[in-house]
Chimera marker file (.cmm) of the C-alpha trace (Angstrom):
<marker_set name="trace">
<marker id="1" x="25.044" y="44.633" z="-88.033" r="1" g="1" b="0" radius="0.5"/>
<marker id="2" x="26.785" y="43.968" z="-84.766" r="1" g="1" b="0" radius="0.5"/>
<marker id="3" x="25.928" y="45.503" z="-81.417" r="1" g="1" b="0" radius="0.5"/>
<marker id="4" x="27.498" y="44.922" z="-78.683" r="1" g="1" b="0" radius="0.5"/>
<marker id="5" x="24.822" y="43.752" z="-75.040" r="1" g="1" b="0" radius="0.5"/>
<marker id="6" x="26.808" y="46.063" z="-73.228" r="1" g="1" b="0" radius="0.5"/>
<marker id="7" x="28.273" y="44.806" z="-69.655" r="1" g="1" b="0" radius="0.5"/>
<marker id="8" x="26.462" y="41.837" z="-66.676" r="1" g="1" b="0" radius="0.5"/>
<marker id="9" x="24.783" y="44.091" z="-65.352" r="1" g="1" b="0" radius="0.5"/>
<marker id="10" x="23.064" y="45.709" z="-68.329" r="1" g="1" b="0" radius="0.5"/>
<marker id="11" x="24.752" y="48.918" z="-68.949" r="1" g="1" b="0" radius="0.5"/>
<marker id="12" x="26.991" y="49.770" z="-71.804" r="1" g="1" b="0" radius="0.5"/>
<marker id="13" x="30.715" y="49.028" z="-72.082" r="1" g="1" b="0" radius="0.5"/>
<marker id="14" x="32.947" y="51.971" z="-71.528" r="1" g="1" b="0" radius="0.5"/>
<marker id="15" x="36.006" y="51.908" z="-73.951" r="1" g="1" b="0" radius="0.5"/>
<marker id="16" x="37.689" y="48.806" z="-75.925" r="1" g="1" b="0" radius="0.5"/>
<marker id="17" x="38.281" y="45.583" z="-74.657" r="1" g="1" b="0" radius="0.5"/>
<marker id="18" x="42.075" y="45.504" z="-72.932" r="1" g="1" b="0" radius="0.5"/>
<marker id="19" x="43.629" y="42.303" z="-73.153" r="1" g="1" b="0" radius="0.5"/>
<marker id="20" x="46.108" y="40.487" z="-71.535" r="1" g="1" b="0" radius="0.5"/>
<marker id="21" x="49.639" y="39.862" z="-72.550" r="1" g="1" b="0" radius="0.5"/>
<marker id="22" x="50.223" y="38.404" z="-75.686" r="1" g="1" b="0" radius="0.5"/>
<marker id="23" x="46.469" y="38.529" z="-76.920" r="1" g="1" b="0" radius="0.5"/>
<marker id="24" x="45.663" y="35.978" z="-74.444" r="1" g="1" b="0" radius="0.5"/>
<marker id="25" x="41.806" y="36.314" z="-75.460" r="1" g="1" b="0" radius="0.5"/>
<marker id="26" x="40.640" y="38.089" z="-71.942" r="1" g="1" b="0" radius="0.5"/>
<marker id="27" x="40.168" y="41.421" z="-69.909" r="1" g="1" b="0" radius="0.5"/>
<marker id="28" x="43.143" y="41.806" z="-67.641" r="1" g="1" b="0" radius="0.5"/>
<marker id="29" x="41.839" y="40.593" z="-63.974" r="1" g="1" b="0" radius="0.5"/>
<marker id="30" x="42.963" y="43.827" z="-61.429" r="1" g="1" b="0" radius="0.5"/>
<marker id="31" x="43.215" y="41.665" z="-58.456" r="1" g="1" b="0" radius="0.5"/>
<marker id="32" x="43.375" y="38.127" z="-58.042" r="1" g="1" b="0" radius="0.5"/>
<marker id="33" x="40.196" y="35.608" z="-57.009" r="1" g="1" b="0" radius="0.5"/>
<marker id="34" x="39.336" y="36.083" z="-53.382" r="1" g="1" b="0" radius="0.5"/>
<marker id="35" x="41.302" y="33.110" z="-51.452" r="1" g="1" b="0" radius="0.5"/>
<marker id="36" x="38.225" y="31.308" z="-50.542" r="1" g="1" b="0" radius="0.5"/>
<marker id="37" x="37.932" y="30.206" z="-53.917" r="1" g="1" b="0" radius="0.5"/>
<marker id="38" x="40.872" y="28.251" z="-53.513" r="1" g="1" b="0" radius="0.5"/>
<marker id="39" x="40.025" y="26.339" z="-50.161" r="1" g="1" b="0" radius="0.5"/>
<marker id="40" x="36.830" y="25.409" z="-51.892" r="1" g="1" b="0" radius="0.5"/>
<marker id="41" x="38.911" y="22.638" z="-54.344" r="1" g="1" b="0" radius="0.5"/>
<marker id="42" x="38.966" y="19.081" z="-52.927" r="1" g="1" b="0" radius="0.5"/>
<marker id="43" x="41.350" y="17.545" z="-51.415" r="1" g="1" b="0" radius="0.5"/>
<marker id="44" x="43.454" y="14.856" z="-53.015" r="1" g="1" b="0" radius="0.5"/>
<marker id="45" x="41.368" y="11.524" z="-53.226" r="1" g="1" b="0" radius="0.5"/>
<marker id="46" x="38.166" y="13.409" z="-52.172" r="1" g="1" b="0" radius="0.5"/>
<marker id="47" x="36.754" y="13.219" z="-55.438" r="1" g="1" b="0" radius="0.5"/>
<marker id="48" x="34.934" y="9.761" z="-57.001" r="1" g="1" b="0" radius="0.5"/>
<marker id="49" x="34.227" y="8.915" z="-60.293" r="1" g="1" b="0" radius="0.5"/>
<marker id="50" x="31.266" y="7.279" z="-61.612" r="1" g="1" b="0" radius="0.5"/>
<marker id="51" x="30.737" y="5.342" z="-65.047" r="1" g="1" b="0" radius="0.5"/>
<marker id="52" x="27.984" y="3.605" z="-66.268" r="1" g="1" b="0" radius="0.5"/>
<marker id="53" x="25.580" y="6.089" z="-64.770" r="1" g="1" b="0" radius="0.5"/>
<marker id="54" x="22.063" y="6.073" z="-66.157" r="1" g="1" b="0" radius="0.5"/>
<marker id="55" x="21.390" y="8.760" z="-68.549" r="1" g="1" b="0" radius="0.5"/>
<marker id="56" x="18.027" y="9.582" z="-67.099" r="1" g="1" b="0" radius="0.5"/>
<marker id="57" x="19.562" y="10.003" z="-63.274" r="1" g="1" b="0" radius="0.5"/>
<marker id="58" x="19.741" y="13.551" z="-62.011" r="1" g="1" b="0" radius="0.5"/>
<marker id="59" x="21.388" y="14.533" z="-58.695" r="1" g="1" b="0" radius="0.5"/>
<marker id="60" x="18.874" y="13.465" z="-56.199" r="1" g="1" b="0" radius="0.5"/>
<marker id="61" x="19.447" y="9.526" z="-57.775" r="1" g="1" b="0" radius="0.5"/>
<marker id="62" x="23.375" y="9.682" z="-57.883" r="1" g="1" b="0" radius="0.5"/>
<marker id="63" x="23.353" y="11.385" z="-53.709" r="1" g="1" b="0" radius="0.5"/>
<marker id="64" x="20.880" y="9.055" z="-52.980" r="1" g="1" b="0" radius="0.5"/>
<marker id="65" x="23.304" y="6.242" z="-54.013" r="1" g="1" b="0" radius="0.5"/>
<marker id="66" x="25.618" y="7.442" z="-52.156" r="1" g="1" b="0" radius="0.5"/>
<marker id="67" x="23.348" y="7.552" z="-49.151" r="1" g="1" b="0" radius="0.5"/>
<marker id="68" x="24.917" y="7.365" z="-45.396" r="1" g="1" b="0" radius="0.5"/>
<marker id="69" x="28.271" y="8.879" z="-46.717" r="1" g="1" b="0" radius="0.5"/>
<marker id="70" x="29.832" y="12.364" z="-45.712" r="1" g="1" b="0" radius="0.5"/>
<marker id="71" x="29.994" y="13.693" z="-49.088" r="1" g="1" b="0" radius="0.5"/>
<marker id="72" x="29.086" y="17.009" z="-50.247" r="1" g="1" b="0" radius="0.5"/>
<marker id="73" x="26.703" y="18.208" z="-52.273" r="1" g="1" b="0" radius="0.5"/>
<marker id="74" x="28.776" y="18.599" z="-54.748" r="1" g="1" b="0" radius="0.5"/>
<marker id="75" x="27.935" y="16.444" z="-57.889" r="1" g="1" b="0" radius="0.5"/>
<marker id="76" x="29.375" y="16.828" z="-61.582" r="1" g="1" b="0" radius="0.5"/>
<marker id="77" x="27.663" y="15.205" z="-64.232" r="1" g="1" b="0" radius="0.5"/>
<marker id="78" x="29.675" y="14.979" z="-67.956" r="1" g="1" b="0" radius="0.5"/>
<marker id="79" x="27.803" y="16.210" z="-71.028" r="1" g="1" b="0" radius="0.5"/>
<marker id="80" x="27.782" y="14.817" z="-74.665" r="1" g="1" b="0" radius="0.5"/>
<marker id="81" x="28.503" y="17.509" z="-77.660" r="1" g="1" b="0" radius="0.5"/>
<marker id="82" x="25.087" y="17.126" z="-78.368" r="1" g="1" b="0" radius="0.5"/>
<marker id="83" x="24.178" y="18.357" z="-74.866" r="1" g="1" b="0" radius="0.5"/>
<marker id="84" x="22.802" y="14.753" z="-73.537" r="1" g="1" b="0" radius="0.5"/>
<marker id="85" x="23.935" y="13.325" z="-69.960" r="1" g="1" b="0" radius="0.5"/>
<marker id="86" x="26.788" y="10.928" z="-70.774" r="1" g="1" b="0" radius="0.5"/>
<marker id="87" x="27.909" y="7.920" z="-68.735" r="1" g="1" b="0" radius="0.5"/>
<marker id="88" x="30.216" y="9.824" z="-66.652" r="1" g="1" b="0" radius="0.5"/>
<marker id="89" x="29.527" y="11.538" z="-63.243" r="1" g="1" b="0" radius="0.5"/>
<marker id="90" x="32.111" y="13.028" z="-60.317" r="1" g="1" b="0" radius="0.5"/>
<marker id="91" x="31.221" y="13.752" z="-56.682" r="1" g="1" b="0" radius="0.5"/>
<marker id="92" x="33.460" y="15.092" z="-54.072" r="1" g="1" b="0" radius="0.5"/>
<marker id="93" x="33.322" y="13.871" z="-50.670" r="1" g="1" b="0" radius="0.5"/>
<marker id="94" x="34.731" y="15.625" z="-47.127" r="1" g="1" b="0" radius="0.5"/>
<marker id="95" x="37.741" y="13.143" z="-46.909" r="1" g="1" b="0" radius="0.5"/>
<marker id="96" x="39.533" y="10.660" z="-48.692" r="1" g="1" b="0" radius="0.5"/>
<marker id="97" x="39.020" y="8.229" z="-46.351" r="1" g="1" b="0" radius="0.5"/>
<marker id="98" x="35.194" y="8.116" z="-46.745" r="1" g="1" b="0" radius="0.5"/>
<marker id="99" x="35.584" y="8.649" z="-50.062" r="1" g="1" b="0" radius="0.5"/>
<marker id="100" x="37.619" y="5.052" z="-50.135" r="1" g="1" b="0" radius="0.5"/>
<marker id="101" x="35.322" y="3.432" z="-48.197" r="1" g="1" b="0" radius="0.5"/>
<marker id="102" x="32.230" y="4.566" z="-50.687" r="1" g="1" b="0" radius="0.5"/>
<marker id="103" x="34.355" y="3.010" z="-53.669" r="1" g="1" b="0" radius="0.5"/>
<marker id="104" x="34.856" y="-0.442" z="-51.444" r="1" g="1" b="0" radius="0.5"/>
<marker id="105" x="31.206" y="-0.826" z="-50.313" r="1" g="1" b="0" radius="0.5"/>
<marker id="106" x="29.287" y="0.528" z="-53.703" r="1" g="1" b="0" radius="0.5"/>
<marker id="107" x="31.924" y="-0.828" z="-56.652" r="1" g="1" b="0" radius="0.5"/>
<marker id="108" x="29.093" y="-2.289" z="-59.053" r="1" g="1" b="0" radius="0.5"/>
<marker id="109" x="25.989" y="-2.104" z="-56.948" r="1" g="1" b="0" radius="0.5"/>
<marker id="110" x="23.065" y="-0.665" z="-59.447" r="1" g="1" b="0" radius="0.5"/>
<marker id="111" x="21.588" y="2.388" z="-60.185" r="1" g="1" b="0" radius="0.5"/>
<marker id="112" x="18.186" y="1.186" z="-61.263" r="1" g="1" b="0" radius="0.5"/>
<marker id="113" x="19.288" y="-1.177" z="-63.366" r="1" g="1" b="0" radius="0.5"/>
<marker id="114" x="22.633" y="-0.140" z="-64.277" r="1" g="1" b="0" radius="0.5"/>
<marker id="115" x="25.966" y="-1.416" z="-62.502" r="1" g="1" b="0" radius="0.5"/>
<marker id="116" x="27.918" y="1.547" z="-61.695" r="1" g="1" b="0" radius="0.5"/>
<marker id="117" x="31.611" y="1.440" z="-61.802" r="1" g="1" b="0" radius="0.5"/>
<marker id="118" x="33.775" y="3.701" z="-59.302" r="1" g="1" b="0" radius="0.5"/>
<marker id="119" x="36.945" y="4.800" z="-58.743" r="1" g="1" b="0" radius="0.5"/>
<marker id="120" x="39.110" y="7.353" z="-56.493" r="1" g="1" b="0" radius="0.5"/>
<link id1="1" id2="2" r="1" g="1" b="0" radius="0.2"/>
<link id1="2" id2="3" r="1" g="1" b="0" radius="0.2"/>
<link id1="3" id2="4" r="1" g="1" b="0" radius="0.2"/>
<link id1="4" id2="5" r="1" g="1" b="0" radius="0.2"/>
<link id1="5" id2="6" r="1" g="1" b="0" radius="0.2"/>
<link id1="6" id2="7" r="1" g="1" b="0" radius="0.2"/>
<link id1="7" id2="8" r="1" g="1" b="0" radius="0.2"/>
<link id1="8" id2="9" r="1" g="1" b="0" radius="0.2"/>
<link id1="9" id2="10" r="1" g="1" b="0" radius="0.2"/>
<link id1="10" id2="11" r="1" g="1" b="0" radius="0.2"/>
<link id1="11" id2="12" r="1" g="1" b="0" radius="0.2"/>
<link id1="12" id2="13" r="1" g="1" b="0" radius="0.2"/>
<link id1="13" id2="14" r="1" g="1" b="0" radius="0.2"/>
<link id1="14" id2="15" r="1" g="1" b="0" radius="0.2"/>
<link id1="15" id2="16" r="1" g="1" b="0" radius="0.2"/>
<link id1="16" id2="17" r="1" g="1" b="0" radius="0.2"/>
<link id1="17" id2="18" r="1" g="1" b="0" radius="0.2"/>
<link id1="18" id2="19" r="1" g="1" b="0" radius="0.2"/>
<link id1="19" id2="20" r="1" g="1" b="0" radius="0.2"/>
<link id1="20" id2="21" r="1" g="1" b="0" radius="0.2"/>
<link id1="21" id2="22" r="1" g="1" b="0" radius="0.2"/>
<link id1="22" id2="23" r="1" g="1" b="0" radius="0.2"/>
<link id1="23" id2="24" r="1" g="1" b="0" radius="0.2"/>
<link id1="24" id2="25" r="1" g="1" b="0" radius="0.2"/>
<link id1="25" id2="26" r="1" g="1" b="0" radius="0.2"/>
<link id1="26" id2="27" r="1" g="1" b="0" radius="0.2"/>
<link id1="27" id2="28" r="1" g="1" b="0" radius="0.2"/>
<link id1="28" id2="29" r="1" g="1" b="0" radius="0.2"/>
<link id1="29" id2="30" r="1" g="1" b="0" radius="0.2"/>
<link id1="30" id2="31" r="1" g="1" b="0" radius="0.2"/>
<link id1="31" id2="32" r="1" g="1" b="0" radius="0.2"/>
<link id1="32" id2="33" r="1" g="1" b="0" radius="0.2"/>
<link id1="33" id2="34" r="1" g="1" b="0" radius="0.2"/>
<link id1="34" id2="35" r="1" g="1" b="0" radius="0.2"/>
<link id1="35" id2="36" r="1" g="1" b="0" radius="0.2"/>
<link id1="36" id2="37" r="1" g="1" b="0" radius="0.2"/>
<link id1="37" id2="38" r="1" g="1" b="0" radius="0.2"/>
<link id1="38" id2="39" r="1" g="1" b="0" radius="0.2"/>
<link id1="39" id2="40" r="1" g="1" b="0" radius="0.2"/>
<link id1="40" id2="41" r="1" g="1" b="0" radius="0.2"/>
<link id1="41" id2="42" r="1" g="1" b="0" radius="0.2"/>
<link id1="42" id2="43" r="1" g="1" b="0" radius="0.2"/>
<link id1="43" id2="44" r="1" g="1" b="0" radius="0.2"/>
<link id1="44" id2="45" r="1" g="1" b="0" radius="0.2"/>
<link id1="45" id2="46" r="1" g="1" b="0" radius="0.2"/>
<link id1="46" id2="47" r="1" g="1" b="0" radius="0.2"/>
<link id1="47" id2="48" r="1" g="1" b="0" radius="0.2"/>
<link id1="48" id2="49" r="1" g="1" b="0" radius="0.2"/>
<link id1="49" id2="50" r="1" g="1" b="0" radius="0.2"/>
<link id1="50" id2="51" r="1" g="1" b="0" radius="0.2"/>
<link id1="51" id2="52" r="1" g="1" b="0" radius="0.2"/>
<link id1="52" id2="53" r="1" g="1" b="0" radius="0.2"/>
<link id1="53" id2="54" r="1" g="1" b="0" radius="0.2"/>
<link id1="54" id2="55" r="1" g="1" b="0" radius="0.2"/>
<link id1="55" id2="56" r="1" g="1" b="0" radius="0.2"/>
<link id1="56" id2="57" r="1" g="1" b="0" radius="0.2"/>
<link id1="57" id2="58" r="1" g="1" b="0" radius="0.2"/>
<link id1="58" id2="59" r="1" g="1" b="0" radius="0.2"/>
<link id1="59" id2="60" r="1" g="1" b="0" radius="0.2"/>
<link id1="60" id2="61" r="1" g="1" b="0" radius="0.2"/>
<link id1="61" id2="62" r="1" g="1" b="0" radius="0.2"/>
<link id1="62" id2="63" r="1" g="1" b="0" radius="0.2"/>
<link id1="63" id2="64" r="1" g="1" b="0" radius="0.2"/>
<link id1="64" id2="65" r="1" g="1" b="0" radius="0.2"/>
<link id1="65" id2="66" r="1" g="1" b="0" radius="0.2"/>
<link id1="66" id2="67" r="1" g="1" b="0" radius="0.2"/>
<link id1="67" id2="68" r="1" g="1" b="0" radius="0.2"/>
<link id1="68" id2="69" r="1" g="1" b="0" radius="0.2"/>
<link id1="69" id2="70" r="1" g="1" b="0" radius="0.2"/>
<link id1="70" id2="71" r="1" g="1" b="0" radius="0.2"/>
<link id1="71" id2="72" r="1" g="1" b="0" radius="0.2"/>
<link id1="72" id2="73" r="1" g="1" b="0" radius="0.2"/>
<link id1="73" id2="74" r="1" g="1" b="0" radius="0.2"/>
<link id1="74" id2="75" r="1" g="1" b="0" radius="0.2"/>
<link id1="75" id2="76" r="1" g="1" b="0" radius="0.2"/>
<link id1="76" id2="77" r="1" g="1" b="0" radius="0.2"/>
<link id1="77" id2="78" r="1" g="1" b="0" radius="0.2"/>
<link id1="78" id2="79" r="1" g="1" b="0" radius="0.2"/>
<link id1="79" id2="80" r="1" g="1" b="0" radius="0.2"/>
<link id1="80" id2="81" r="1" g="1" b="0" radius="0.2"/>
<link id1="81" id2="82" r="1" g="1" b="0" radius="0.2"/>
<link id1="82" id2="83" r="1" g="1" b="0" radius="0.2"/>
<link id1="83" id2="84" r="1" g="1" b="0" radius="0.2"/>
<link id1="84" id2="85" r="1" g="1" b="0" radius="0.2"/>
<link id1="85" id2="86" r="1" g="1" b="0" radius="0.2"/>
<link id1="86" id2="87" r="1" g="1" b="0" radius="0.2"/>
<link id1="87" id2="88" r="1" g="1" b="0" radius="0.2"/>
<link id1="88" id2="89" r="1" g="1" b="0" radius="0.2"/>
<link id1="89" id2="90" r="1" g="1" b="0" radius="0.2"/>
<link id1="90" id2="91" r="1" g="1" b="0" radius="0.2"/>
<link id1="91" id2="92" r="1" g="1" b="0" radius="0.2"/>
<link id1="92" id2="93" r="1" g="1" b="0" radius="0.2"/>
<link id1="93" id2="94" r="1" g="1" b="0" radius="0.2"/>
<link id1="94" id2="95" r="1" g="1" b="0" radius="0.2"/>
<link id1="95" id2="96" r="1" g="1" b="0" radius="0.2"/>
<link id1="96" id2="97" r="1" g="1" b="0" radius="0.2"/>
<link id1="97" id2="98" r="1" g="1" b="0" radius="0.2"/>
<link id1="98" id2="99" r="1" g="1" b="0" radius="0.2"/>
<link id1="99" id2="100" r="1" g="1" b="0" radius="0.2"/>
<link id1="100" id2="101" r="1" g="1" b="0" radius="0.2"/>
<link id1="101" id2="102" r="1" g="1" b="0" radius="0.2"/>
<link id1="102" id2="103" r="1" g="1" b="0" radius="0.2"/>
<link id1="103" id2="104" r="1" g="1" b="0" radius="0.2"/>
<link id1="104" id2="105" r="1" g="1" b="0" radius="0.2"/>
<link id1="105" id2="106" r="1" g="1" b="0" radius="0.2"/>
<link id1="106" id2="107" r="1" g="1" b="0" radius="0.2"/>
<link id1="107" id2="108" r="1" g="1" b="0" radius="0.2"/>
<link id1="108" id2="109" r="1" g="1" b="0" radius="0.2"/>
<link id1="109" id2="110" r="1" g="1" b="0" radius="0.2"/>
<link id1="110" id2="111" r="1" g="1" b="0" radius="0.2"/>
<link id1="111" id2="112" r="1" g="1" b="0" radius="0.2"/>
<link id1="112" id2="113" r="1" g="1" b="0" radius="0.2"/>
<link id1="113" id2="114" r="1" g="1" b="0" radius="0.2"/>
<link id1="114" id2="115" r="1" g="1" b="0" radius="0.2"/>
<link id1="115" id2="116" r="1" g="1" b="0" radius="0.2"/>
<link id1="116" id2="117" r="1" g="1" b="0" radius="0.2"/>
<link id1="117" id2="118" r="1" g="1" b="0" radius="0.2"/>
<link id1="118" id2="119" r="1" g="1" b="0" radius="0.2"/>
<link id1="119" id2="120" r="1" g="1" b="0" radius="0.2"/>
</marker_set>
């Protein structure tokens, strides 16, 4: 049989489930997301994308390659459906300016050996 976790923080759920309109598959939200959760998305041309990135590179290797930029910590990495690091990485830097330049100076230098393909 089913039973049901109960809420995050451990303690039981207290009536049904209310969803939104039409069924849309969710609790209805009673106020909206605080408005610092909106300043936090990048700017336009902040973010870079990376190909060709070696499966076996974590974080640490793909900010280290992007060494003597202002970027932010802030580093995506794309996941196969069998839950192994793909190709593919993002990272989001302050301004699209620096972000440009990164893409001009680092266009298919290496990742150990690996030539790693950007774009903005």
């Amino acid at each position: 049989p089913f039973f049901s976790r109960g809420g995050f923080d451990g303690r039981p759920t207290r009536g049904p489930a209310r969803f939104g309109p039409r069924g849309m598959g969710g609790p209805r939200l009673r106020f909206a997301p605080p408005q610092e959760h909106f300043d936090e998305a990048p700017h336009p041309g902040c973010t870079v994308f990376m190909k060709n990135v070696p499966y076996k590179a974590g974080t640490n290797e793909i900010l280290d390659f992007f060494d003597g930029y202002n970027m932010t910590n802030n580093v995506s990495r794309r996941y196969n459906p069998n839950n192994t690091p793909s190709d593919e990485a993002k990272v989001v830097f302050f301004d699209p300016d620096e972000a440009f330049r990164a893409v001009q100076d680092l266009h298919h230098k290496k990742i150990w050996d690996r030539q790693i393909y950007l774009r903005q």
